[in-house]
N, C-alpha and C positions, 0 to 999 in steps of 0.2 A: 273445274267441272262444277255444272250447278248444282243444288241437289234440287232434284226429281221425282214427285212422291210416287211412287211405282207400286203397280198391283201386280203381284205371280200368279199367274191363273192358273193352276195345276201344281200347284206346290205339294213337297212331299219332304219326309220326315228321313226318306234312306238317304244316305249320302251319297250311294252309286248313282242317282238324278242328277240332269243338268237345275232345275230347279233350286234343286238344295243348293249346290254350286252356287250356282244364282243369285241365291237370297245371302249366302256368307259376301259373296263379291260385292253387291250392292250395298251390306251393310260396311263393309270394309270403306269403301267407298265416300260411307255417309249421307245416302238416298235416305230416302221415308219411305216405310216399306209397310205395305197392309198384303195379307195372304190368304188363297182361296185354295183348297185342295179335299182328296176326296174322306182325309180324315184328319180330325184335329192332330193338333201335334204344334210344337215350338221348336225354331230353326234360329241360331243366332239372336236369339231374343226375340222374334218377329211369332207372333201367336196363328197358326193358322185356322182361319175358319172354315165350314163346312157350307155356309149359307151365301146368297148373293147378296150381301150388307150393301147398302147406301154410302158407301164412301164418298167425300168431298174432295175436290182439289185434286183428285186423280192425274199427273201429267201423262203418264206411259203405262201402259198394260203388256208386260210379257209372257208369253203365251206358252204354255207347256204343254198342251191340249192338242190330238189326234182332230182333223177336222169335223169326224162325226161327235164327237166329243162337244166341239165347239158349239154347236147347234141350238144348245141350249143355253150358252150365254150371249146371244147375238143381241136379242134385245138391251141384256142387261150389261152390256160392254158399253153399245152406243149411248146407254142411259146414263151412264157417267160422265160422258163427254171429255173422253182423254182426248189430249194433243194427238196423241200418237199411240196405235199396237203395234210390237215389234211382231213377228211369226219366226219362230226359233223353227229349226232343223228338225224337222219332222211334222209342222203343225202348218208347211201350204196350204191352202183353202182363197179359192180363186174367188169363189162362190161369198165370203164373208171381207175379200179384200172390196167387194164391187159397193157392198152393205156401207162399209167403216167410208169410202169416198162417199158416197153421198149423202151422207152425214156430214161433212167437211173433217173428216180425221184420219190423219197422217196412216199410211202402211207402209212399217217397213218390212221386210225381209231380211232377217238378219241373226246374227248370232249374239244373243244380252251380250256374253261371257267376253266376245270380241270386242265389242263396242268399247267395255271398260276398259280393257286389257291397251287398247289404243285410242284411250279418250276420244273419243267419238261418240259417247252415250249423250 
């Protein structure tokens, strides 16, 4: 598997989140991991931030974000210019898949946790 610098957009510090989950599997893994959530905090080494930082080399953004949620990083998703946003189980948004195509960036619909679990990420 390659590694894939991946952003957790909704990252969180409790362990009961798929996020958290997320961010131990990816590191397990060996991604490059940068993290957004709604409070700082460090998850497997990976520091989480509060802010929409300029990250570079972005491949995949997975999304932990309620679609009203999302709204306000529409901009600053496409402004990265990932390959690809996953939408994890619970974060559909038909409205932000339609955004990410015409940009030319991948949607998937999918589950992170599955993807690795069956190398497919």
């Amino acid at each position: 598997m390659k590694n894939k610098k991946t952003l957790v957009l909704g990252a969180s510090t409790n362990p009961a989140r798929y996020s958290f989950m997320a961010i131990n599997s990816l590191t397990k893994w060996e991604h490059s991991l940068v993290a957004i959530g709604q409070k700082e905090g460090e998850v497997a080494g990976v520091k989480i931030q509060t802010k929409q930082i300029p990250f570079t080399n972005v491949d995949t953004v997975t999304l932990y974000l309620n679609p009203q949620r999302q709204r306000d990083y529409y901009n600053y998703v496409v402004g990265l210019e990932p390959k690809r946003v996953i939408f994890n189980p619970g974060t559909e948004n038909p409205e932000f898949y339609q955004l990410l195509k015409l940009n030319g960036i991948e949607v998937e619909v999918a589950c992170t946790l599955v993807l690795l679990q069956t190398r497919q990420y």
